[in-house]
C-alpha positions as MATLAB code, in Angstrom:
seq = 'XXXXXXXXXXXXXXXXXXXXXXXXXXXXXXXXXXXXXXXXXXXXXXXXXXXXXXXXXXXXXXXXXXXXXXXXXXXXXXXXXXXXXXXXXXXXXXXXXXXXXXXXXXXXXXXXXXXXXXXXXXXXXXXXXXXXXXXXXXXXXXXXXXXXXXXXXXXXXXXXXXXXXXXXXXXXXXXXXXXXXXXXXXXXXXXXXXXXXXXXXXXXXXXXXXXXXXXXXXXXXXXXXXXXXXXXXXXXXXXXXXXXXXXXXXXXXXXXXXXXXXXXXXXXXXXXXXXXXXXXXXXXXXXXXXXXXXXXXXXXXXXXXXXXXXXXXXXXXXXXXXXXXXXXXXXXXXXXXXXXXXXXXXXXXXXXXXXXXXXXXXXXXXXXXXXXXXXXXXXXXXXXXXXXXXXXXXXXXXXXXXXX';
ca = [
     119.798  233.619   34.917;
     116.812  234.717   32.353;
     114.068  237.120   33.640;
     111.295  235.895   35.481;
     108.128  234.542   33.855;
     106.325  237.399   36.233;
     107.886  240.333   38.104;
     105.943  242.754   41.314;
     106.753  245.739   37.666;
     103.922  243.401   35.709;
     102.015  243.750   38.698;
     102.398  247.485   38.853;
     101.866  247.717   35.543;
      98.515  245.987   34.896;
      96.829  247.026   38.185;
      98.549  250.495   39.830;
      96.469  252.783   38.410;
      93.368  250.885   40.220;
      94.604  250.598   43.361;
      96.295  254.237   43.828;
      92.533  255.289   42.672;
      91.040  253.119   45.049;
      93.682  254.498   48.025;
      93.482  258.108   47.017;
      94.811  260.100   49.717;
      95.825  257.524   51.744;
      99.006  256.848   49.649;
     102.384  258.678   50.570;
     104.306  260.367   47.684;
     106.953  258.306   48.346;
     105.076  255.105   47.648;
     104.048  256.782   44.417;
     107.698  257.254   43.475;
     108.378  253.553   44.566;
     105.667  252.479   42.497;
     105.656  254.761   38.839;
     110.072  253.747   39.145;
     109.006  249.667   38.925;
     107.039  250.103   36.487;
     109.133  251.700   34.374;
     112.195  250.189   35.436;
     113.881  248.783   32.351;
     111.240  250.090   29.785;
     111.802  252.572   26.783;
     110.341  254.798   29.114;
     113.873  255.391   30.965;
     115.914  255.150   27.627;
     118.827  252.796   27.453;
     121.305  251.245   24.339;
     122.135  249.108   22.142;
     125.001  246.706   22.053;
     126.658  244.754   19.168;
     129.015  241.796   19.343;
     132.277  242.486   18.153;
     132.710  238.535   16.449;
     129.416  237.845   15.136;
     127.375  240.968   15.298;
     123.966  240.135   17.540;
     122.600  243.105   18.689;
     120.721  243.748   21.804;
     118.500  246.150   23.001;
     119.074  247.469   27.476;
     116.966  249.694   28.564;
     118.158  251.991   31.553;
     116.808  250.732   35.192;
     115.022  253.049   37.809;
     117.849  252.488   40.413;
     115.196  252.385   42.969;
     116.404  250.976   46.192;
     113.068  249.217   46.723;
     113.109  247.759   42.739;
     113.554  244.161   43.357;
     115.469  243.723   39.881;
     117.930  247.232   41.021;
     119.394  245.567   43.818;
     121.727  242.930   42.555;
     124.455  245.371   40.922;
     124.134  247.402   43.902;
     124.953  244.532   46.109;
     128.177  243.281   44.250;
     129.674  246.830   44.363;
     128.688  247.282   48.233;
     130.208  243.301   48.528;
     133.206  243.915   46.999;
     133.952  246.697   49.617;
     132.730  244.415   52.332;
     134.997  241.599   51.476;
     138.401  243.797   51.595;
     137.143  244.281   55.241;
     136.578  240.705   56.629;
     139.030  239.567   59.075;
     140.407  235.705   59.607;
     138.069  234.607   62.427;
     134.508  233.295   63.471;
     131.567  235.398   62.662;
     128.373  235.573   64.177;
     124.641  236.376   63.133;
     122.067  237.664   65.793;
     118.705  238.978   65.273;
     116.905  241.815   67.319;
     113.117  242.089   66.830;
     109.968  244.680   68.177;
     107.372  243.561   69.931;
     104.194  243.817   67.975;
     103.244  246.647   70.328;
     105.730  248.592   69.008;
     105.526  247.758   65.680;
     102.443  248.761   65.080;
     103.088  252.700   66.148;
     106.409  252.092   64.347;
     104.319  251.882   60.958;
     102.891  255.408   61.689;
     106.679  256.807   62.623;
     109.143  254.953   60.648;
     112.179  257.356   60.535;
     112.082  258.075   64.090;
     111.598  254.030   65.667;
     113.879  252.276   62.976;
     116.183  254.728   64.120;
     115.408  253.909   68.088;
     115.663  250.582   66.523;
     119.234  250.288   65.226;
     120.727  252.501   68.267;
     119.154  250.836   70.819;
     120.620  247.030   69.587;
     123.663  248.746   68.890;
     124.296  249.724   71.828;
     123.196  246.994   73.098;
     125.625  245.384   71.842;
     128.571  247.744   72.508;
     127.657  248.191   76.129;
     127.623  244.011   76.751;
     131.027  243.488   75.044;
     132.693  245.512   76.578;
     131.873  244.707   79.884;
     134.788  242.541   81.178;
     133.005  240.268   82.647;
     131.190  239.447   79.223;
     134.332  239.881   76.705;
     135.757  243.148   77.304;
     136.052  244.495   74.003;
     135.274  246.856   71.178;
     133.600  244.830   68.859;
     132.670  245.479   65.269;
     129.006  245.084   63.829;
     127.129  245.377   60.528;
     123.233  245.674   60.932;
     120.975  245.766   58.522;
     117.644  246.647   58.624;
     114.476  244.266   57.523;
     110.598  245.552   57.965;
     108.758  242.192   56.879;
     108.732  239.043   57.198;
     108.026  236.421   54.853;
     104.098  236.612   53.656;
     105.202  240.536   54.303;
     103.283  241.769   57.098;
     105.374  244.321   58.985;
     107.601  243.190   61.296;
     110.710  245.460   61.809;
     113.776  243.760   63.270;
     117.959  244.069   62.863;
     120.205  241.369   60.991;
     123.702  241.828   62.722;
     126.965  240.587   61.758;
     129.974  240.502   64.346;
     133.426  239.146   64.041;
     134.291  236.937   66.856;
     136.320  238.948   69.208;
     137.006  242.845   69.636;
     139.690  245.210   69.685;
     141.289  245.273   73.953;
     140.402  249.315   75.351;
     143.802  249.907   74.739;
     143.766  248.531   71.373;
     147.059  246.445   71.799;
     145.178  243.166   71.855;
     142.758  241.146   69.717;
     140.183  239.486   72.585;
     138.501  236.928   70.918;
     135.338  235.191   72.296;
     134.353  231.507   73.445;
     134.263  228.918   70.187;
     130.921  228.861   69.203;
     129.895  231.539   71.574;
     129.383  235.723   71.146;
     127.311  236.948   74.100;
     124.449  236.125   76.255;
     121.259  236.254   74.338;
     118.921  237.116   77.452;
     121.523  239.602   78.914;
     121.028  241.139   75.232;
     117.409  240.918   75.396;
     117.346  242.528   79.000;
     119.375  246.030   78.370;
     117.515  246.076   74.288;
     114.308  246.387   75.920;
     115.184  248.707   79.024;
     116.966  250.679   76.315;
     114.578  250.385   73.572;
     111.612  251.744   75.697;
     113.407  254.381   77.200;
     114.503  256.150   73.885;
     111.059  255.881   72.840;
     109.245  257.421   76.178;
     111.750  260.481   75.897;
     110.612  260.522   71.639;
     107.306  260.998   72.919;
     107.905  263.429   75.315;
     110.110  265.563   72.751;
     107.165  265.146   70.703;
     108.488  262.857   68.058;
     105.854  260.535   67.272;
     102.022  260.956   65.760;
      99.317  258.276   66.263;
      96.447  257.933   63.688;
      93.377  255.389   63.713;
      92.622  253.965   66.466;
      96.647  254.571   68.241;
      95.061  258.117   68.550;
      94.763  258.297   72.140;
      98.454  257.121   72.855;
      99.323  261.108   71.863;
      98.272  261.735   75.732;
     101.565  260.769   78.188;
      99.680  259.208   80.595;
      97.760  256.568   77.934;
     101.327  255.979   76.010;
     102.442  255.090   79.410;
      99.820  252.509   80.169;
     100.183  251.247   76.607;
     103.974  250.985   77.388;
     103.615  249.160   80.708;
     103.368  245.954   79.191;
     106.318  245.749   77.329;
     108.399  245.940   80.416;
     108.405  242.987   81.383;
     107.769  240.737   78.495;
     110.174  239.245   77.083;
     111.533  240.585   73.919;
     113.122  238.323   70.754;
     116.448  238.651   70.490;
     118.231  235.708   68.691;
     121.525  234.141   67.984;
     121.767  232.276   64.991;
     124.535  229.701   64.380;
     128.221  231.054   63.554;
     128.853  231.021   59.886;
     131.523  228.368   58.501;
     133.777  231.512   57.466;
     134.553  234.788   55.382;
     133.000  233.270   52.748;
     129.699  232.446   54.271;
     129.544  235.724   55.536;
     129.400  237.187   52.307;
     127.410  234.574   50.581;
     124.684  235.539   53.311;
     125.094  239.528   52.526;
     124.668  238.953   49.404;
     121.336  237.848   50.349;
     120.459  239.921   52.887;
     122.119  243.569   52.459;
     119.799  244.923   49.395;
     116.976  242.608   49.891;
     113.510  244.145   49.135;
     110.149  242.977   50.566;
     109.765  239.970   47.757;
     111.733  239.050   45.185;
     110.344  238.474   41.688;
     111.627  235.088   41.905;
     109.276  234.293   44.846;
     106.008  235.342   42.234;
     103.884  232.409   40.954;
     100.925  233.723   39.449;
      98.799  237.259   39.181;
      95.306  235.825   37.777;
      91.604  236.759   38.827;
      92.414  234.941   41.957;
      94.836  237.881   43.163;
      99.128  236.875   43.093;
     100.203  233.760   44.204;
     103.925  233.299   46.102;
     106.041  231.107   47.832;
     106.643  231.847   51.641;
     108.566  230.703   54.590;
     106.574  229.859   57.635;
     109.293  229.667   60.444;
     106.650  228.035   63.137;
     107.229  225.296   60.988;
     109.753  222.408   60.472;
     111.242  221.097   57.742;
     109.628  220.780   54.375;
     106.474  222.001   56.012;
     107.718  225.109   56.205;
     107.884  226.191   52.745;
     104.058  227.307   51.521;
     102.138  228.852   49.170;
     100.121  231.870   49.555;
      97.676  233.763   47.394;
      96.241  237.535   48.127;
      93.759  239.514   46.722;
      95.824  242.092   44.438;
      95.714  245.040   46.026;
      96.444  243.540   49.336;
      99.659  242.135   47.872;
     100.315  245.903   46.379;
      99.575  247.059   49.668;
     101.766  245.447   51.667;
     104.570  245.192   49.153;
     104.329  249.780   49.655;
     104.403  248.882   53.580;
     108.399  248.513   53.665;
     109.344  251.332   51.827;
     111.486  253.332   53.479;
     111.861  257.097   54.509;
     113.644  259.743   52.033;
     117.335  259.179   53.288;
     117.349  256.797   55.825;
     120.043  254.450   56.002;
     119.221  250.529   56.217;
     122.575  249.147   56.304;
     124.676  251.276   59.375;
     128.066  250.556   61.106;
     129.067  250.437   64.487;
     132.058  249.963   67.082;
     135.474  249.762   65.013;
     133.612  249.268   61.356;
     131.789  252.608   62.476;
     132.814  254.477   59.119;
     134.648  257.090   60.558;
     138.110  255.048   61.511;
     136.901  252.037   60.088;
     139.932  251.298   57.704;
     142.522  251.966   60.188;
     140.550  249.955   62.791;
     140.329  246.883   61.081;
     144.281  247.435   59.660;
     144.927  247.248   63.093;
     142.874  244.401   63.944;
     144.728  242.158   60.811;
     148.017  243.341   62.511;
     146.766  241.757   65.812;
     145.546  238.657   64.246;
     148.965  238.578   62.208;
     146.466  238.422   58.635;
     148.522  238.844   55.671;
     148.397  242.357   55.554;
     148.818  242.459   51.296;
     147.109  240.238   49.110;
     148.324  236.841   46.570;
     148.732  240.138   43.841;
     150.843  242.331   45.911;
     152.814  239.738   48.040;
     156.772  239.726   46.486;
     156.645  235.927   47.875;
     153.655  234.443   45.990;
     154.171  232.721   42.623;
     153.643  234.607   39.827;
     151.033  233.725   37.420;
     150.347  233.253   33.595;
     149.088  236.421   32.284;
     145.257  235.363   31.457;
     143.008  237.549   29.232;
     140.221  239.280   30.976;
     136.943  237.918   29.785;
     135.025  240.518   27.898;
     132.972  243.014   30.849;
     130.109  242.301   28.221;
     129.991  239.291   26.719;
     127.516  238.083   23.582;
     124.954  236.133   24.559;
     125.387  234.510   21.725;
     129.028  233.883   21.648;
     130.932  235.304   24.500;
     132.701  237.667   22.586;
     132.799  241.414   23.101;
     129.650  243.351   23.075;
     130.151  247.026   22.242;
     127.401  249.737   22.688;
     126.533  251.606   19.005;
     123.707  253.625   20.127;
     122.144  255.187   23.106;
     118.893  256.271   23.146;
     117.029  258.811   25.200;
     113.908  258.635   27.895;
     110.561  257.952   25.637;
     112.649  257.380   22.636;
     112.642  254.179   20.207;
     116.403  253.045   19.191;
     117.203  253.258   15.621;
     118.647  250.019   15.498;
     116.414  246.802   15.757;
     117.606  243.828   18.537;
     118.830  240.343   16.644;
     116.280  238.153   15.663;
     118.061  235.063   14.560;
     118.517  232.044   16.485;
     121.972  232.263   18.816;
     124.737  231.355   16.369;
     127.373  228.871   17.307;
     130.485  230.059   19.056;
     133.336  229.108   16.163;
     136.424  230.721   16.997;
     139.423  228.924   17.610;
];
């Protein structure tokens, strides 16, 4: 797939240096960081090599990327390494998809103390979670989840909420038993929304009496226990969003959708339409919507766009993508050994199995292959941070693949 006709880095690029004037002081260094590694993600500013095909000799020039986790163009190698552990881990059944969200209330303080309610956030549905499956009257088991953590929505205002995926079933207390649940069916969606909100607002009252959260602008007053209270009062008995979405076909689905969803950033470049005069155009999904109505258009003035792509990034450290219940990372391997056992899954794969047919020894195709040709690519030169390469990228016309 060839590079996008325009990325958020061109955006960076030709108007970053306004905006961070225009928001001096009121940008966080770690914005800065975000922003100064897109732009020079993949430029001669972050060095790189050159690569020559073995079979007809085009050259090309790489240059290095930033590795930021926010890049949008950084996060597809990332994802197919963190996939390829995933997959070794799937089991043979059903898996489900739910969806925990914060009231706008919330997430509007949240924006002011990130580390501390995303954290609230995952713990609270995670326990959630826990505590409801293994109540015996619900499923009565230790189940397995994967949540990941998204802070927009689609025209990326902020709107923090947890992707979770959870095989169908659970390991029995006593782990001698696989329980699996209803076809079709994980848990009850209000009973989840019921104890995620009773939760939810507890951890954060005792954050703010420990003294864990600021409030700037006009949330300034909520610092007092007695206002925070009020502001909280609300909340506990509205009814919060949390959402089961339809079980996935299988394994496969599962990963095709974390592929999507694991290292996603706030917009992809592929989502971009146009940065004129007008400020950057984009395709969005409006979900009040149906059908082909949903999908839209939007344009914003620049530095709105610039300012709400910084919104999502993320704190020093913390961890978007977490692990709970038997894929909790500590036992996780043994755990869902143990869970194959119960299921009676092949326990070694088609390549280890002394039953399955052999097959043909194939060739491996080349980790690098010519654009041109397919053959080989080899890398002749690296090249340092600010430098040039000595060597100069092909400039013919692709030749035509001619071996046998």
């Amino acid at each position: 797939m060839g590079r996008p006709a325009l990325e958020v880095a061109d955006i960076f690029r030709d108007h970053g240096a306004t905006w961070r004037a225009a928001n001096a002081g009121h940008v966080s260094l770690a914005q800065l960081k975000v922003m100064s590694a897109i732009e020079r993600c993949r430029t001669a500013a972050l060095g790189g090599h050159v690569a020559r095909c073995e079979d007809c000799e085009h050259t090309t020039i790489a240059y290095n990327s930033c590795r930021n986790r926010h890049c949008p163009k950084c996060q597809g190698a990332a994802a197919r390494d963190w996939l390829t552990d995933r997959a070794a881990e799937l089991l043979p059944v059903g898996y489900f998809h739910l969806v925990f969200t914060l009231p706008k209330q919330v997430a509007d303080i949240a924006y002011q103390n990130k580390r501390v309610i995303y954290d609230l956030l995952f713990k609270a549905s995670a326990e959630t979670m826990l505590t409801i499956a293994a109540d015996p009257k619900h499923l009565g088991a230790r189940i397995g989840i994967t949540a990941v953590l998204h802070t927009w929505g689609s025209a990326m205002p902020h709107h923090p909420h947890i992707h979770m995926i959870v095989p169908g079933g659970g390991l029995s207390p006593d782990d001698k038993e696989w329980i699996s649940c209803r076809p079709g069916f994980f848990l009850h969606v209000r009973v989840l929304s019921r104890l995620f909100r009773r939760l939810f607002l507890e951890k954060l009252a005792a954050a703010h009496v420990a003294g864990h959260l600021r409030f700037f602008s006009h949330h300034t007053a909520l610092a007092d226990g007695a206002a925070f209270k009020r502001y909280l009062k609300p909340l506990r008995k509205a009814e919060w969003v949390v959402y089961a979405k339809q079980p996935f076909a299988g394994p496969e689905a599962v990963l095709a959708y974390l592929s999507r969803y694991t290292h996603r950033v706030a917009i992809s470049n592929r989502r971009l339409i146009a940065a004129d005069q007008r400020g950057v155009t984009f395709k969005w999904k409006d979900y009040r919507a149906t059908g082909s109505a949903r999908y839209k258009t939007m344009t914003l003035p620049t530095h709105e766009f610039i300012r709400r792509f910084l919104m999502h990034v993320l704190p020093k450290g913390f961890h978007r993508i977490r692990h709970y219940g038997f894929l909790a990372n500590g036992n996780r391997a043994a755990n869902v050994a143990r869970a194959r056992q119960l299921l009676a899954a092949t326990l070694h794969d088609q390549a280890t199995d002394p039953e399955a047919p052999e097959k043909p020894d194939q060739p491996n195709p080349p980790a690098y292959p010519c654009p041109s040709c397919g053959g080989p690519m080899v890398i002749t030169e690296t090249f340092e941070p600010g430098q040039k390469p000595r060597q100069q990228r092909s400039r013919d016309p692709p030749c035509q693949d001619t071996r046998p």
